[in-house]
VOGU-3710 file (C-alpha; in Angstrom, 3 decimals, decimal comma):
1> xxxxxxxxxx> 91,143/21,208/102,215  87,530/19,769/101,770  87,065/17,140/98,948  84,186/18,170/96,946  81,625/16,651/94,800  81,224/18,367/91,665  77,852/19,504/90,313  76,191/20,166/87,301  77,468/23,474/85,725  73,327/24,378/84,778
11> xxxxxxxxxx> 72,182/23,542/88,259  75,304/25,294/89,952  74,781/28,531/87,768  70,770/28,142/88,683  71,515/27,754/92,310  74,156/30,484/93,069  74,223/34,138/93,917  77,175/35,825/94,238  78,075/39,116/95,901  81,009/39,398/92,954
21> xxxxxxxxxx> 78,099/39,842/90,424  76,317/42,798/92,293  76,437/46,089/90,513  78,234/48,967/91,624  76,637/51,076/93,936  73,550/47,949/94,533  72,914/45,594/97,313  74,450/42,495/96,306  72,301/39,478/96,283  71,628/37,461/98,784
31> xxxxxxxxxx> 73,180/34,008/99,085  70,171/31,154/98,861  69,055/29,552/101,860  69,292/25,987/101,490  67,475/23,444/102,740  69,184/19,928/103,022  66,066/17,124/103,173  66,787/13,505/103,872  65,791/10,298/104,270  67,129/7,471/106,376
41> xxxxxxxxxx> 66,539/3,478/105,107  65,346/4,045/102,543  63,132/0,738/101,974  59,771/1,220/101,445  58,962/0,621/97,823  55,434/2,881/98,833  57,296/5,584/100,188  59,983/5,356/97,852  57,728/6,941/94,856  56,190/9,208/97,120
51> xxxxxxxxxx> 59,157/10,532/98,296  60,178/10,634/94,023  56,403/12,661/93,414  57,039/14,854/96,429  60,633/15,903/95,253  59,469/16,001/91,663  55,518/18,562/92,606  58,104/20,973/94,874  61,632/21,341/92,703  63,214/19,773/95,755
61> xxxxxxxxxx> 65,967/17,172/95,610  66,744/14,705/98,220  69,112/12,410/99,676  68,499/8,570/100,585  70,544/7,011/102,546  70,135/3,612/101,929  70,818/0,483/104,957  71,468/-2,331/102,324  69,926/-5,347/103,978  67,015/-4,172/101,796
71> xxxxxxxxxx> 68,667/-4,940/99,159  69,202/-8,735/100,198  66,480/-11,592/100,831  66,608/-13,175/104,797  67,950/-16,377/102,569  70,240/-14,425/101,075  71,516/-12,352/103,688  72,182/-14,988/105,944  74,718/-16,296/104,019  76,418/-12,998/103,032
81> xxxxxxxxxx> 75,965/-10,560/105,795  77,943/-10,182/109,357  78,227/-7,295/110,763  81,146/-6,803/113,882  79,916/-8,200/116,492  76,781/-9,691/115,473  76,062/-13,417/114,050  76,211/-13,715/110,542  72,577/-12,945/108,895  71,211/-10,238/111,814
91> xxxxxxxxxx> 69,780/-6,838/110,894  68,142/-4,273/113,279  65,558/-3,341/110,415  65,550/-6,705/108,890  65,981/-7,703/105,195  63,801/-7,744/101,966  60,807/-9,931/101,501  61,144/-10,591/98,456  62,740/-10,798/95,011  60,440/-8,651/94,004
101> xxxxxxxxxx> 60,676/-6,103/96,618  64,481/-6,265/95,732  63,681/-5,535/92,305  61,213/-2,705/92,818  63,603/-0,836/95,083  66,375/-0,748/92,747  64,151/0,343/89,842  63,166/3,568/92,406  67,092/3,876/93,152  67,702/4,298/89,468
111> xxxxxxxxxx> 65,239/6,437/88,741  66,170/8,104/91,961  69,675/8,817/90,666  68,490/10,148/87,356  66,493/12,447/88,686  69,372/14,028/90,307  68,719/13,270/94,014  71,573/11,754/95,867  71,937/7,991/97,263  74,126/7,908/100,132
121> xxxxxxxxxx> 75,403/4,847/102,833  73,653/4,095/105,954  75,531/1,121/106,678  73,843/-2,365/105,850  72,225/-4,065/109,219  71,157/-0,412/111,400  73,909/-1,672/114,460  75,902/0,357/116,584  79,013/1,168/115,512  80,228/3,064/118,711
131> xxxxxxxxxx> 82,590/0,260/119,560  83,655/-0,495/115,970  87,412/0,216/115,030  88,370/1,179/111,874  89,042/-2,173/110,495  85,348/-3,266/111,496  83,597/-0,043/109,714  85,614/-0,823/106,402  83,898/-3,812/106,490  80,352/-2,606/107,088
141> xxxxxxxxxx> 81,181/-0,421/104,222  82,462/-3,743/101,812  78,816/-5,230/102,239  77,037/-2,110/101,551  78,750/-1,988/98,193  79,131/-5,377/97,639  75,354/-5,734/98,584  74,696/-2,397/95,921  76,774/-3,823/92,975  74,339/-7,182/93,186
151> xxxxxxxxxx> 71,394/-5,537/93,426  69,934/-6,170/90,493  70,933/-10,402/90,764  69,620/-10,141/94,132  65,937/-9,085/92,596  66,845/-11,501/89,766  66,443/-9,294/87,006  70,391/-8,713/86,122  69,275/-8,641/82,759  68,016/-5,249/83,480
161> xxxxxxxxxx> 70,571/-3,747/85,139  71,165/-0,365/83,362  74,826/0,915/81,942  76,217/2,989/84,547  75,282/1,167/87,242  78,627/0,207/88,277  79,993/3,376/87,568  77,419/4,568/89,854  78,017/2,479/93,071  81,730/2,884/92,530
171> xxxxxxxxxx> 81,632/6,579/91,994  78,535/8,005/93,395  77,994/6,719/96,645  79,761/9,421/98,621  77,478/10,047/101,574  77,176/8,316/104,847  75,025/8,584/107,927  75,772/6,055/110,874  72,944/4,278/112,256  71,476/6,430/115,684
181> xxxxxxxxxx> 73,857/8,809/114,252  76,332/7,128/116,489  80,026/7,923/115,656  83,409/7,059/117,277  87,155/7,758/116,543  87,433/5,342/113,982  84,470/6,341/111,409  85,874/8,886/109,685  89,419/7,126/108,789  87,563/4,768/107,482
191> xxxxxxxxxx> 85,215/6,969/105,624  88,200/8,678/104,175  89,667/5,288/103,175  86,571/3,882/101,512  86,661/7,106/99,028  83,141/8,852/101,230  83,490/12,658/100,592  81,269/13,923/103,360  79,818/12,464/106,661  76,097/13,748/107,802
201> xxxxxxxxxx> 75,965/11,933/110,840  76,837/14,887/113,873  74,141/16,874/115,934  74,611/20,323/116,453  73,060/23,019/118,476  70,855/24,811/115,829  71,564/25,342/112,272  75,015/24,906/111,070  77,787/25,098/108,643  79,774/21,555/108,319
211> xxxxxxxxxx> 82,473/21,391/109,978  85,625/19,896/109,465  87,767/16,366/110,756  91,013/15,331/108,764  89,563/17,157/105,984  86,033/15,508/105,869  83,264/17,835/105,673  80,685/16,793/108,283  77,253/17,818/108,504  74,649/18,235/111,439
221> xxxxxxxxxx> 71,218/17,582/112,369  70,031/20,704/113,978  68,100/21,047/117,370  65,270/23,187/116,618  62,123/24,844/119,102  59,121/22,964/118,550  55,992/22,798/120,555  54,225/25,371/122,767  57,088/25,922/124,908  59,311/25,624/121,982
231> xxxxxxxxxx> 61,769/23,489/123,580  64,805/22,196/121,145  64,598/18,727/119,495  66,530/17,412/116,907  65,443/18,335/113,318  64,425/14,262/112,218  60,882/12,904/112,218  61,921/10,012/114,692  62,534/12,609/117,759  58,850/14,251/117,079
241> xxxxxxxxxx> 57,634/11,341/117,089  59,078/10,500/120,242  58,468/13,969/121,822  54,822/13,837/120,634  53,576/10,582/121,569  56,594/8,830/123,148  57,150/6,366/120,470  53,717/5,028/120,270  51,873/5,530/117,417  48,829/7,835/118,013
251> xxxxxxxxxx> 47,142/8,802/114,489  43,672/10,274/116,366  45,927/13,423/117,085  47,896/13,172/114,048  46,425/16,244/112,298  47,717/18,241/115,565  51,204/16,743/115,182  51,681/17,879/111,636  50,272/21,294/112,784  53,415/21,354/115,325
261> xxxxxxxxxx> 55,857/19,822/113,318  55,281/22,345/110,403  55,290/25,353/112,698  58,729/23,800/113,866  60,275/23,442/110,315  58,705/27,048/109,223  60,236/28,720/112,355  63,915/27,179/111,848  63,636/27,856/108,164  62,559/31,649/108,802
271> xxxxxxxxxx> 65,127/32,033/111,404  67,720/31,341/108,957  65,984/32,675/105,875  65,855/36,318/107,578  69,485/35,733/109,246  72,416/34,449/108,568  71,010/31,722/105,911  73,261/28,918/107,216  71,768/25,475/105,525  68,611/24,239/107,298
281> xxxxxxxxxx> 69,190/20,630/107,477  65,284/18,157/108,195  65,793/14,788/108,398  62,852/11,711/107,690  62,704/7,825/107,567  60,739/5,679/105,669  58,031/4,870/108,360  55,255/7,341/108,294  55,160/7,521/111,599  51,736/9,114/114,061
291> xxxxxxxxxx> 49,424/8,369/110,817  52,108/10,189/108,583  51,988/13,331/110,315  55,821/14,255/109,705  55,713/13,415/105,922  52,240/15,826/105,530  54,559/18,611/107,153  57,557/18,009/105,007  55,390/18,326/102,296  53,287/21,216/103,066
301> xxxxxxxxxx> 56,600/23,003/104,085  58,780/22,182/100,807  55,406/23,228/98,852  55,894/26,860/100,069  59,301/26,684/100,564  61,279/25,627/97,708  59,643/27,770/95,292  60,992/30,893/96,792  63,276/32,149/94,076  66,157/32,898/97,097
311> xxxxxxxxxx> 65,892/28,971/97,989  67,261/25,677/96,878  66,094/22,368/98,018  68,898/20,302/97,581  70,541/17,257/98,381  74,107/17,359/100,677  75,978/16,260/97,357  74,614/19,548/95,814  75,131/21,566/98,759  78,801/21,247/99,511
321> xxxxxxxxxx> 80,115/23,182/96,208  77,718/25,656/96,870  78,573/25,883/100,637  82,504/25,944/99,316  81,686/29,048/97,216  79,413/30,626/99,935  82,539/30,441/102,157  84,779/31,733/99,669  82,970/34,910/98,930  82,346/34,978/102,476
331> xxxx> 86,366/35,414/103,015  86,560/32,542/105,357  86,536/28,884/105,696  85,181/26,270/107,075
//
């Protein structure tokens, strides 16, 4: 049986049709199509309240999952940070700048967190774990919490830290994506054993429900058609980028890679909104990358989207009661 996060009663009883409630001798309503947005670093301080205004103009809600060398100083991290098989102080994305930076970023994962969006794990340094055991992952996950509970020392303004903090990296982180969603046998024991109630780190053929391993719910990136000949590429910013220009960033044709990136995320939305409405699942990274082409199509897409009054934008912490009840009223599991 799937551990679940639970939700807000207001935004479960907002979010949820049931067939139960249908009148006699009606169509029952149809179940919402969700639509599961997130974001990958999580660093940028810039991007950070863009991402907040973005979620807050469309009614969407997102999750961040956060690498937490960000939230350590090169100085800093040095001293504190090894990650198996690596020298003590490396980091494929690097660490904060600043004190400052440190302190800024928290301040957005606060507010973040109030605002109901959902902060999840992407491991501290961005490394490989394909060759880690279980043993070596638990420690990854140590630093990222032992990295979160400092957070606010680390930007040096622990006289700021709010109440509920604590409560909040001990209890609310429950999320994890592995770096280059890269996953071996020993990830999800030692998800299970650090207390993580869902893993979002799989790639499945199109739009899917999460599946299941030792009880862990486990989510997928989808492959959707994109392009002219509408060939299938994973559902994250990073593999458009790297169909559409190879990696190198080309903003004079930006404008024509938002064009096919939105026609992408409309197609795999309607495909599900008009079907079965299994959870369309986009994911981003805080690098707007080909002149911010991907982030001008999220946008434009959750604009029309997530007002639709059959749709909810929500986070994976929000989605799995939902997608619980879905299945029950469904008659089958997952």
């Amino acid at each position: 049986m799937f551990r679940f996060i639970a939700a807000p009663a207001v935004t479960l009883a907002v979010l949820m049709s049931s067939a139960a409630e249908a009148n006699e001798g009606k169509e029952p309503p149809t179940r919402k199509q969700l639509v599961i947005v997130s974001f990958d670093g999580a660093h940028d301080n810039r991007l950070w309240q863009k991402s907040l205004d973005m979620g807050k103009r469309t009614g969407a809600h997102f999750t961040y999952f956060l690498s937490c060398t960000f939230l350590m100083t090169k100085a800093e991290g040095g001293k504190s940070y090894q990650a198996a098989g690596h020298k003590a102080g490396r980091s494929n994305v690097g660490f904060a700048q600043s004190r400052e930076e440190i302190a800024q970023r928290v301040h957005h994962i606060w507010q973040a967190h109030l605002s109901g969006h959902d902060i999840g794990s992407h491991a501290c340094g961005h490394f490989d774990g394909k060759g880690w055991s279980i043993k070596e992952w638990s420690s990854e996950f140590a630093a990222f919490n032992a990295a979160l509970r400092e957070a606010w020392k680390a930007g040096g303004i622990e006289n700021e830290q709010p109440e509920g903090w604590t409560d909040f990296v001990t209890s609310d982180i429950k999320g994890f994506r592995a770096p280059y969603l890269s996953t071996n046998d020993g990830l999800v024991p030692a998800l299970e054993k650090a207390g993580f109630v869902y893993d979002a780190s799989l790639v499945t053929k199109g739009p899917a429900w999460p599946t299941s391993t030792d009880g862990l719910p486990r989510f997928g990136l989808p492959l959707i058609p994109e392009g002219p000949q509408q060939r299938r590429v994973i559902g994250m910013d990073y593999n458009l980028f790297i169909r559409h220009s190879m990696g190198v960033e080309n903003r004079k044709n930006s404008t024509a890679f938002e064009e096919r990136a939105l026609s992408a995320y409309r197609n795999a939305f309607q495909a599900e909104y008009e079907g079965a409405r299994i959870p369309l699942q986009l994911g981003f990274h805080f690098v707007e990358m080909n002149g911010g082409a991907y982030w001008r199509a999220l946008d434009r897409f959750l604009s029309e989207t997530c007002s639709k009054p059959d749709v909810a934008c929500i986070s994976y912490a929000q989605a799995l009661p939902m997608i619980e009840a879905q299945k029950k009223a469904d008659g089958s599991a997952f």
